[in-house]
C-alpha positions in Angstrom: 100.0 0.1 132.3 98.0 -1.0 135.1 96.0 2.6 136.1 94.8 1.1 139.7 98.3 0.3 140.7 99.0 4.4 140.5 95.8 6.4 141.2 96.1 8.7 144.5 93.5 10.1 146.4 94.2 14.0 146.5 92.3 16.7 148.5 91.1 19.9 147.4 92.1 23.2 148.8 89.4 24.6 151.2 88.2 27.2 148.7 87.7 24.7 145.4 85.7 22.3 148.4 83.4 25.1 149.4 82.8 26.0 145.6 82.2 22.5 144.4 79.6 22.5 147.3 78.0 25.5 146.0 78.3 24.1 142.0 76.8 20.5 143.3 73.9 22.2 144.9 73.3 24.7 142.9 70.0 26.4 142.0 71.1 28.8 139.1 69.0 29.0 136.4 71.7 29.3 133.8 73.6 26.4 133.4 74.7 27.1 129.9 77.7 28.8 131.2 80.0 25.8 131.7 79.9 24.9 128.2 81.5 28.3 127.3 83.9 28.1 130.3 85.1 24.5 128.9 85.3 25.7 125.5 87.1 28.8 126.4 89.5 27.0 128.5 89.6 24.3 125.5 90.4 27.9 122.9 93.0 28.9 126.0 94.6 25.2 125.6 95.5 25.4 121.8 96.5 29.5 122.0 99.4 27.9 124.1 100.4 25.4 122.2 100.5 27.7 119.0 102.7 29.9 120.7 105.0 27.8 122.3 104.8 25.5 118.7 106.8 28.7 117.1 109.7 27.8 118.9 109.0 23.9 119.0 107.7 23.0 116.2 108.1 19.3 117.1 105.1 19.8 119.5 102.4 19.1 116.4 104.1 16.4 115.6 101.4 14.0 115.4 98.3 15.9 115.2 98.8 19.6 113.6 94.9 20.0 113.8 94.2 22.3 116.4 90.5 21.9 117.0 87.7 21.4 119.8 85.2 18.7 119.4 82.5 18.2 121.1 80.6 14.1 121.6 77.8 13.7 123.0 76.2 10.4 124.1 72.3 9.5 124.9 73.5 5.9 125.9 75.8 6.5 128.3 74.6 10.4 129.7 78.1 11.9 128.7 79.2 15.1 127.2 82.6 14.8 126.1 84.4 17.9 125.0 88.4 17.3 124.1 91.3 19.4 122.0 94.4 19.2 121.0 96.1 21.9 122.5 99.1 22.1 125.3 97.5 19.4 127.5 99.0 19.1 131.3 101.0 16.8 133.3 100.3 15.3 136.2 101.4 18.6 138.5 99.0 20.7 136.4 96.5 18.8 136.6 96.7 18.9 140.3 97.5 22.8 140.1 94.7 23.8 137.9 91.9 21.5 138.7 93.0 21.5 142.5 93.0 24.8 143.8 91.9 28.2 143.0 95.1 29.9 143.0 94.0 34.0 142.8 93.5 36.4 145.1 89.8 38.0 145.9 87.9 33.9 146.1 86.5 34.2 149.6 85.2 37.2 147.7 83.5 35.3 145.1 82.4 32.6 147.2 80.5 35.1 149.2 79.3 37.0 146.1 78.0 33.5 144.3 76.3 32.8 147.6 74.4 35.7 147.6 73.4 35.6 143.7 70.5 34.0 142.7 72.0 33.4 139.6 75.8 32.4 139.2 76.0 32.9 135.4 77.9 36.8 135.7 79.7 35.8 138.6 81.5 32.2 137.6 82.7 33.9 134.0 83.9 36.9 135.3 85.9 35.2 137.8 87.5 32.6 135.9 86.7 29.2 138.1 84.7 28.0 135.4 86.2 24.9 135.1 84.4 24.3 138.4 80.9 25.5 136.6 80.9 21.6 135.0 79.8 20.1 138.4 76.1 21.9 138.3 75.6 19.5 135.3 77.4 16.8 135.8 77.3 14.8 138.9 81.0 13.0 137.8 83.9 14.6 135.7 86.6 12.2 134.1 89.5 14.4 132.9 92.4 12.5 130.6 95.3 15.2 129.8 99.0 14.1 127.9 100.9 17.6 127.4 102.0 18.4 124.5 106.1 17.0 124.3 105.7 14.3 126.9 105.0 10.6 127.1 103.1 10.4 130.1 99.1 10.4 130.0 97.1 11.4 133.3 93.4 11.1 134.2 91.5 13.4 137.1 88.5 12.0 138.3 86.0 13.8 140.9 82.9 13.8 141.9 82.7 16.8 143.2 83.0 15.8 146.9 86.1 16.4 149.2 88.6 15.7 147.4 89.9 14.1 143.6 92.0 11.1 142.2 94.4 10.8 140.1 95.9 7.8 138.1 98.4 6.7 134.8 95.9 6.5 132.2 95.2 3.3 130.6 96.6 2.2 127.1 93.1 2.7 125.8 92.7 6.0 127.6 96.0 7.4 126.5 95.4 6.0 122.4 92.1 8.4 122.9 94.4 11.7 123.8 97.9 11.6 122.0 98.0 15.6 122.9 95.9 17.7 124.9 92.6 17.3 126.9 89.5 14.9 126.8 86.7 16.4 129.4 83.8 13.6 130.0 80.7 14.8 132.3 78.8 11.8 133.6 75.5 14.5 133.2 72.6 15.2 135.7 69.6 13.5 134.7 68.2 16.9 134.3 71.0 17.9 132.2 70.0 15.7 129.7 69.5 18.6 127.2 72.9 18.8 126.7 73.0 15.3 125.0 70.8 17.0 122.4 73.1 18.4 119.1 70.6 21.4 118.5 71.1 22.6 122.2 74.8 22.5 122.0 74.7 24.3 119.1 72.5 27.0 120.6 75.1 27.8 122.5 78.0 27.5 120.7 76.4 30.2 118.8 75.6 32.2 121.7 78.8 32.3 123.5 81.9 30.8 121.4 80.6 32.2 117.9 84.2 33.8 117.5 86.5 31.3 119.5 88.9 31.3 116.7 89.4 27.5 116.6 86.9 25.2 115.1 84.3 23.6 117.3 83.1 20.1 116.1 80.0 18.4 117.0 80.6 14.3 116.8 77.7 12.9 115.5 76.3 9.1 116.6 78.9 7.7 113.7 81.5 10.0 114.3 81.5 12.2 112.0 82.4 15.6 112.9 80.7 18.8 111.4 82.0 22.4 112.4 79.7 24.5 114.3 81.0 28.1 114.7 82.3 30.8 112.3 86.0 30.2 114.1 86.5 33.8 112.4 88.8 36.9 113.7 85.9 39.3 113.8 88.2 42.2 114.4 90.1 41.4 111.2 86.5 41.5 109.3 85.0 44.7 108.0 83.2 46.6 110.3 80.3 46.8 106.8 80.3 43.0 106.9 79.0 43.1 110.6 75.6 43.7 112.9 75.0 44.5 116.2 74.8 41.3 117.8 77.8 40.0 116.2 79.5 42.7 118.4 77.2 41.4 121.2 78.6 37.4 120.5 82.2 38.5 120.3 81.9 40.8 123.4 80.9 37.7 125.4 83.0 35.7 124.1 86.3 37.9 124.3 85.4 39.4 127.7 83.8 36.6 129.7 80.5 38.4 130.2 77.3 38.6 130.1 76.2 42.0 129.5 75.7 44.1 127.0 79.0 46.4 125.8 78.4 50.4 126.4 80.8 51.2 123.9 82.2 49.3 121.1 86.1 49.9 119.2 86.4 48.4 115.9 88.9 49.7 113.9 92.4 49.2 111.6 95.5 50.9 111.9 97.8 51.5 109.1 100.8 52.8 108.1 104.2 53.0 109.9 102.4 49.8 111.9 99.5 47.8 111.4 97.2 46.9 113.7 93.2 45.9 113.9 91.5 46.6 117.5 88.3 45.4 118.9 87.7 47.3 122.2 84.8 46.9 124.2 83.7 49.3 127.6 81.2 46.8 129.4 78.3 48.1 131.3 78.8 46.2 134.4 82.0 46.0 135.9 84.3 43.0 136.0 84.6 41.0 138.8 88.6 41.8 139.0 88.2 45.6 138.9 89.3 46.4 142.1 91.6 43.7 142.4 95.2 45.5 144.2 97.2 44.4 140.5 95.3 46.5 139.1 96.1 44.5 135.6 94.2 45.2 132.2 92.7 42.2 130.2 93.6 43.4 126.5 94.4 40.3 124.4 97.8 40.8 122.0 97.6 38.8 119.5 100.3 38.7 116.7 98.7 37.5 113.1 95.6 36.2 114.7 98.4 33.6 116.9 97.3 34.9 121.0 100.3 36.1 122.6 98.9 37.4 126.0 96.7 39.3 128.0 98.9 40.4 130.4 101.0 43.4 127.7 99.7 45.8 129.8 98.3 47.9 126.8 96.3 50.2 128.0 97.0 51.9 131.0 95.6 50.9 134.6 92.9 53.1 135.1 91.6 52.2 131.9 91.5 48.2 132.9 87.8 47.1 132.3 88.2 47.8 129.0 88.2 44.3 127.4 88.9 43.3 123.6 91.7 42.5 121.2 94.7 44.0 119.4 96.2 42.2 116.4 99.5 43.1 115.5 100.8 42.3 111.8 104.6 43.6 112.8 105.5 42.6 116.3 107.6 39.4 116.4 105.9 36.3 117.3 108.5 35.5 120.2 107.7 38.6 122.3 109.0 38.3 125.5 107.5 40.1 129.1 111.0 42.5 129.2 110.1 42.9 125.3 106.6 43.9 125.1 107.4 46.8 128.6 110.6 47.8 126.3 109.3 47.6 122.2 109.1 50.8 120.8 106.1 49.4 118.6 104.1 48.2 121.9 104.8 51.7 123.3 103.5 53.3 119.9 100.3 51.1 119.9 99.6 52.2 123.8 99.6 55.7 123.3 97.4 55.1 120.3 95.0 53.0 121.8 94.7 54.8 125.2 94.0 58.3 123.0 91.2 57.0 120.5 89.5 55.0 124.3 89.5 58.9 125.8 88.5 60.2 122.3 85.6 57.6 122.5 84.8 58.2 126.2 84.6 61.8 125.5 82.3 61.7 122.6 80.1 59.3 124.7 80.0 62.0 127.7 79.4 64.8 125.0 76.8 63.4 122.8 75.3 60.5 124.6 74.6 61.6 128.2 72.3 58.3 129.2 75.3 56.2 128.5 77.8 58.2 129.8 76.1 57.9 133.0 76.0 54.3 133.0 79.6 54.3 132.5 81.0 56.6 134.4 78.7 55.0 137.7 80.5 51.4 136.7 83.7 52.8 135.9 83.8 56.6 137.4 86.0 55.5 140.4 88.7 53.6 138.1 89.2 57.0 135.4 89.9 59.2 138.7 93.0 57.4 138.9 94.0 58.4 135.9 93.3 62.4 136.9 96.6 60.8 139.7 98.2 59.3 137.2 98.3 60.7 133.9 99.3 64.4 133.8 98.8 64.5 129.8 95.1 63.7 129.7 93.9 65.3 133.3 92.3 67.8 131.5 90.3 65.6 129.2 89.3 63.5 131.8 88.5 66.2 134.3 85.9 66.9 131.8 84.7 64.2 131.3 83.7 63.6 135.4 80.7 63.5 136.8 80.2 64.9 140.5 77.3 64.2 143.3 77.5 67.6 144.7 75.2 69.9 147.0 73.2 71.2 143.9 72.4 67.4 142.8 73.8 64.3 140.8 75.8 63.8 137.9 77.3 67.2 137.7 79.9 68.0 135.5 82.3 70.8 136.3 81.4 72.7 132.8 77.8 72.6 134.9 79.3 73.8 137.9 81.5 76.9 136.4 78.3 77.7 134.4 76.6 78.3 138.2 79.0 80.2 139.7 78.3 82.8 142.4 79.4 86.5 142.3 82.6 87.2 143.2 83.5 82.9 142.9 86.7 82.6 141.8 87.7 78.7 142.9 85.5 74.7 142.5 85.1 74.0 146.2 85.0 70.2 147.2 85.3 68.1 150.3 86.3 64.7 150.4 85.0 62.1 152.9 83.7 58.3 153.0 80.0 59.0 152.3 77.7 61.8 150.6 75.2 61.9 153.8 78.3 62.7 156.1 79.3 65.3 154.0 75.8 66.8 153.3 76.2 67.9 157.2 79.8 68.8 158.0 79.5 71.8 159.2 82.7 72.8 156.8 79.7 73.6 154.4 77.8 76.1 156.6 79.2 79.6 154.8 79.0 78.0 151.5 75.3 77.4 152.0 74.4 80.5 153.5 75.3 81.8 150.3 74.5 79.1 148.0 78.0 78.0 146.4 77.6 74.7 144.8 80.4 72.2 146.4 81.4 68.9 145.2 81.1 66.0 147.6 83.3 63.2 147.1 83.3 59.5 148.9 85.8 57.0 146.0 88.5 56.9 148.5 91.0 57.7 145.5 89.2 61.4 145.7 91.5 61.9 148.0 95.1 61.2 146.1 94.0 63.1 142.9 92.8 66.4 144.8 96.0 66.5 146.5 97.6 67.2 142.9 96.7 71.2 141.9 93.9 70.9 139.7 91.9 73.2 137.5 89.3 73.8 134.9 88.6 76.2 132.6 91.2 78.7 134.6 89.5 78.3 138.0 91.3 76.5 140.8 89.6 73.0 142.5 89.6 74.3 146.6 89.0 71.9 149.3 86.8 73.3 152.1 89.3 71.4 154.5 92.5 72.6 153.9 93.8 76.0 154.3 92.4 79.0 154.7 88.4 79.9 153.0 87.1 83.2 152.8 83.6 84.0 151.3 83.0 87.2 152.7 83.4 88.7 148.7 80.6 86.2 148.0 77.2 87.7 148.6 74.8 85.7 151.2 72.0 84.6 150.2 69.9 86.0 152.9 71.4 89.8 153.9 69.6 89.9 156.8 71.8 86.9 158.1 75.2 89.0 157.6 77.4 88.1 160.5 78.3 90.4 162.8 82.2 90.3 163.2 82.4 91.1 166.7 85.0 92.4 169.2 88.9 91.3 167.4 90.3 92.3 170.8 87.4 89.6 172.9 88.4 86.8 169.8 92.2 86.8 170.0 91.7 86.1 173.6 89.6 83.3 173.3 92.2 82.0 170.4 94.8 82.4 172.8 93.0 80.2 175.5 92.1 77.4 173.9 95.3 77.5 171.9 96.8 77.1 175.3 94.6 74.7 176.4 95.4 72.0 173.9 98.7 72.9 174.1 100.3 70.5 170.8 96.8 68.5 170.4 96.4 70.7 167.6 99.0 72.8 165.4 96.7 76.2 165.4 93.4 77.3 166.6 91.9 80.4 164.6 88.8 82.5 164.1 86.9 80.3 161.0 85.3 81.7 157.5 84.0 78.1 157.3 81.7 78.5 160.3 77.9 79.9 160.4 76.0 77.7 163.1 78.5 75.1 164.2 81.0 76.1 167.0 83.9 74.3 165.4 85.7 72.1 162.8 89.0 71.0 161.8 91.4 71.8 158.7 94.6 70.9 157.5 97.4 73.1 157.0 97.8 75.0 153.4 100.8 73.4 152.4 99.6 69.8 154.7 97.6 66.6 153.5 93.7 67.2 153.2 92.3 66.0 156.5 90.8 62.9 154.4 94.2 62.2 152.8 96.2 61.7 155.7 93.3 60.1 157.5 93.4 57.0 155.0 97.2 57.1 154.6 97.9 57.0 158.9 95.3 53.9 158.3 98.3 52.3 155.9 100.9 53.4 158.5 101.9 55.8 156.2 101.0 58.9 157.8 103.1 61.9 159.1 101.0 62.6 162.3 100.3 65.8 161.4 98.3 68.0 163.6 95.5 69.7 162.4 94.3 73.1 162.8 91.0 73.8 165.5 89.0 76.5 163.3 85.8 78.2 165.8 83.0 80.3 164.8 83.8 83.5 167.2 79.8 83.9 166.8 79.0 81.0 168.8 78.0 81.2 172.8 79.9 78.4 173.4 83.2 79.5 172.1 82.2 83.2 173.8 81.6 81.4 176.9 85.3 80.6 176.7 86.5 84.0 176.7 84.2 84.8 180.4 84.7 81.1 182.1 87.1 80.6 184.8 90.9 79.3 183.8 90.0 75.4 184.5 86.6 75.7 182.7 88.1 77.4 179.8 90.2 74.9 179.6 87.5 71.9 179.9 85.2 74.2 177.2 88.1 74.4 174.6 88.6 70.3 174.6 84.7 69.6 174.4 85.3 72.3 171.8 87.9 69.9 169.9 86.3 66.5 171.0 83.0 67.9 169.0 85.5 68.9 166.0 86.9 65.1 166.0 82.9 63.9 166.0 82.2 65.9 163.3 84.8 64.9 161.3 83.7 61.2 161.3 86.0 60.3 164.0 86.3 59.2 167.8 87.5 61.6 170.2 91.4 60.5 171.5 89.9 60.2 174.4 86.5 59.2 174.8 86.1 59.0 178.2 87.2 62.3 179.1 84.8 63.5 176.8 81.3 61.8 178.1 82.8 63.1 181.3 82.6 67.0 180.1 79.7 66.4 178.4 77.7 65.3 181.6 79.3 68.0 183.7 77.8 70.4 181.4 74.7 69.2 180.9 74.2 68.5 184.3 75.6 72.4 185.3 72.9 73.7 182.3 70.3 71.8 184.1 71.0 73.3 187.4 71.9 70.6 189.2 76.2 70.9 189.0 
């Protein structure tokens, strides 16, 4: 077949452009990363083709060995890397090596910018693919899927756009199945050419890719360079700490260094070996809205997927394997939400992972702390969403609060005040905001430790009754708060209650000044030096709660409730102004509420406008 007389010139999408830009150009100082990413997608190739082989066997025919090779060549500055897995056609090729199709890549594209070192970024993201252009300056890509006739070959040097073409009879007689990669290499890429580099990495990254990885020498001859081993099916006496390391990297895409490390067998009723890693940075993908886990299922060592959903969501950068000896090899998505073995091997896995977190917070406080700062943010989901193990995880937490950092709540129930029956909290979008709402004044004045939290999911798990050890969690903006049982910590500071008769007619002013801008307007416990705030209802959504949810349109537009400190001059001044300046005092009184509360007055204008007439009337000029 003539290949000139078919090869089209195709574009790339906008996002793939602007990454091969960054790739061409780069100045990373690790480039060994697109040697894993090509093995890896190589590894990805044959898992595929092994699984869809149990149904169609006839898709070996012709080459059962499922291997990746690697040929390098001093003469002609290529690195060709090839296996004999799926393959694509032409529409995947165009698909996959085309566009980035996943959500959160103007994301990454700002995050790689910003990096001085692309290495984390490009594996965690899974472009790496694209990672072959800061080595290679042109990238010939030949590609016959498994079951078809047709051969395909991608060419691109890394500019605008790619082409594609029929492959030649030669080119075709080179790939009866799967994928030939050849990078036309940097001149200061040459290491790659060397075998003793290649191997360095191999060793370093794709150790454990469970296929064999060949190294062509000059006569061809091909000599496997990695154990191509299922670690996790090994015994945990046969192995060190850096094997745990390799596999880690391997299995998860990373670069860092596991926190925690799950090897262990099942047995019995079912058999299963897991290897579960908790990273110490987190993924790339953590927060993305799917909130999907990237546990491998495998099925006697044959990959199934990662997308079995096996551990639950707020447990999602845990990364690893499970090997099942009993599931059936033709598991299908309806099958693996549905199979009472998959639901057996969840609730396993997801209690020893809590079993393992807790020991860690228990008996290893340094890296507790380093996982709970990566990962403290995701396990409050679970205190939403898992009824069963809120108290464990509850536990478990760690708290900034107005005594310090890194509190747990067994720290803060071992601190309680006289007479403190209830774990007071506020939730808000930053600690510094919090550290001076002026919701915290009585609990200062008499030193009661409160817990300040800014993940916004702080909000949807406090609005679920919590507890621990027997005392209620209280937020400080909802409901009514008395500390008057509470001892101050200065008794010389005792507030005088005043006249009840003098603050129900202040109440009844303002109340009737804001008319239905608020729901209530009552005498505070909250308050020592701040003239007002604003709550939410007892039975309502936390102030914080509703706030995020009206941002979502999902809010009920409820009103809140204008608490003032009867103590202070401006709220007395209320009670002795004239009608109209009542009035004006009480809605400075709520615009200053609104302000405090991190948000804008409804209407700012009208409240500059009070605010000058007052000043100006204090300076004797009104």
């Amino acid at each position: 077949m003539n290949a000139d007389a078919g090869t089209q010139s195709h574009q790339f999408q906008a996002e793939v452009a602007e990454l091969l830009s960054l790739m061409v150009h780069s100045v990373y100082s690790e480039t060994d990363v697109f040697l894993r990413e090509l093995i890896s997608n190589a590894s990805d190739a044959l898992d595929k083709l092994r699984y869809e082989a149990i149904s169609k066997p006839e898709l070996l025919a012709g080459a059962e060995k499922l291997a990746i090779q690697l040929k390098p060549d001093a003469t002609a500055k290529t690195l060709t890397i090839a296996d004999t897995g799926i393959g694509m056609d032409r529409q995947e090729l165009v698909d996959n090596l085309g566009t980035v199709a996943r959500s959160g890549t103007k994301a990454f594209l700002k995050g790689l910018q910003d990096a001085k070192d692309g290495l984390g970024l490009i594996g965690q993201f899974g472009v790496g693919f694209y990672s072959a252009f800061m080595v290679a300056d042109r990238i010939t890509v030949t590609s016959r899927r498994a079951g078809t006739p047709e051969t395909w070959v991608w060419t691109s040097s890394g500019g605008a756009g790619f082409e594609l073409a029929p492959a030649t009879e030669e080119q075709a007689a080179r790939v009866p199945r799967g994928t030939e990669i050849v990078l036309h290499l940097k001149d200061d890429a040459a290491r790659y050419l060397q075998p003793f580099e290649l191997e360095r990495v191999i060793h370093t990254y794709s150790e454990h890719i469970l296929f064999p990885i060949e190294l062509l020498d000059d006569k061809g001859e091909a000599r496997q360079v990695n154990a191509a081993s299922a670690l996790w099916q090994r015994s945990k006496s046969e192995l060190k700490a850096e094997d745990y390391t390799q596999a880690y990297r391997s299995i998860a895409m990373a670069f860092d260094e596991p926190a925690l490390t799950l090897h262990y067998k099942v047995e019995g009723r079912q058999a299963y070996a897991v290897l579960l890693f908790v990273p110490t940075t987190p993924p790339f993908d953590l927060s993305d809205p799917g909130r999907k886990g990237r546990v491998k299922l495998y099925v006697r060592r044959v990959y199934i997927t990662d997308d079995a959903e096996l551990l639950p969501s707020w447990l999602r950068f845990v990364r690893g394997v499970v090997d099942s000896e009993d599931l059936p090899l033709n598991l299908s998505r309806e099958m693996l939400q549905n199979n009472p073995q998959v639901t057996q091997i969840r609730n396993g896995l997801t209690g020893r992972i809590v079993g393992e977190l807790e020991s860690s917070a228990t008996k290893e406080p340094e890296t507790w702390t380093k996982i709970w700062n990566a990962f403290g943010a995701v396990l409050k989901e679970g205190l939403y969403e898992d009824h069963e193990r809120r108290g464990q995880l509850l536990a478990m937490a760690r708290f900034a609060t107005t005594a310090g950092e890194g509190r747990s709540l067994k720290d803060y129930v071992a601190d309680l005040k006289p007479n403190q029956t209830e774990i007071y909290y506020l939730v808000g979008e930053s600690a510094e905001r919090l550290k001076s709402n002026p919701k915290l004044e009585a609990a200062r004045a008499r030193g009661v430790e409160v817990l300040l939290l800014t993940d916004p999911v702080d909000a949807f798990w406090t609005s679920m009754p919590q507890e621990f050890e027997g005392k209620p969690l209280r937020s400080l903006s909802q409901g009514d708060v008395d500390f008057g049982l509470v001892p101050l910590l200065d008794d010389k500071k005792a507030e005088d209650q005043g006249s009840t008769e003098d603050d129900a007619a202040v109440l009844k002013a303002v109340k009737e000044a804001l008319g239905n801008k608020v729901s209530d307007v009552r005498a505070s416990q909250r308050l020592t030096e701040s003239a007002a705030c604003l709550v939410a209802a007892t039975q309502g959504r936390d102030r914080e709660l509703e706030r995020l949810l009206a941002r979502a349109n999902r809010g009920t537009g409820a009103k809140p409730i204008l608490e003032l400190n009867m103590r202070h001059d401006l709220v007395k001044a209320v009670g002795t102004a004239p009608t109209d300046e009542a009035a004006e005092l009480a809605n400075l009184l709520l615009d200053q509420a609104y302000i405090l509360d991190g948000e804008v007055p409804a209407d700012p204008a009208a409240f500059a406008r009070r605010l000058n007439t007052f000043v100006v009337r204090g300076l004797g000029k009104g």
